[in-house]
C-alpha angles and dihedrals in degrees: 000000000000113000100258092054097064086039080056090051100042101048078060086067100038106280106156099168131080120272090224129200121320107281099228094142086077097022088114086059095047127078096215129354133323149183130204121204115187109219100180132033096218122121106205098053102018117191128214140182098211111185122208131212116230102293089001109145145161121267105247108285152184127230105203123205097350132058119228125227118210121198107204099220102166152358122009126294147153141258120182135177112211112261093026136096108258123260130219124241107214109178111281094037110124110191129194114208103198120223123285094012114132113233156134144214142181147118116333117245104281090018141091110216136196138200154151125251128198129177140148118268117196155068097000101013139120157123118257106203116202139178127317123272117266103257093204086068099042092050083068105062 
């Protein structure tokens, strides 16, 4: 799907930012397509809009030495802890993912999903990617 049709589907269920550029920098990192819209131009917390395809969603990460905030905008997606169940993001949730807990998130099987993404850059900080998320499991949900 080309960007401005899920901007397309998305504006019917609320989206209001950009989609962005494809966001191939991190796509290894990525099961399925996605798009990064930088919304602020400060390094130290910068803030991005990041857009994902229908069942689109991150590899299992770490945030080290900061936590990250997501702000659901728009479709359904999922958030899950290792070790815990998965929870729906429904538009309006704000998350914070604490430091040094693995984790992933992304559209929820059927469904494109936005959302906004803040964490601290700098001296002690970084993403740790891992491995993919099983499909088996996601296909569940």
């Amino acid at each position: 799907m080309k960007a401005e049709e899920i901007k397309k589907s998305l504006e019917g269920k609320g989206a209001v930012m950009e989609v962005g550029s494809p966001n191939d920098g991190f796509a290894k990192f990525f099961t399925g397509k996605s798009w990064l819209a930088s919304l602020s131009k400060d390094k130290d917390i910068p803030v991005y809009n990041v857009t994902f395809e229908n069942g689109a969603h991150t590899h299992w990460h770490i945030h080290h030495g900061t936590s990250q905030v997501l702000i659901v905008e728009s479709g359904k997606g999922y958030l899950q802890y290792e070790g815990k169940e998965p929870q729906v993001l429904h538009p309006g949730d704000v998350v914070t993912i604490p430091p040094e807990v693995k984790h992933w998130h992304g559209a929820a099987p059927g469904c494109n999903f936005q959302h906004i993404s803040l964490s601290k850059e700098g001296e002690g900080v970084s993403n740790e990617w891992l491995e993919a998320v099983d499909e088996k499991e996601f296909e569940k949900l």
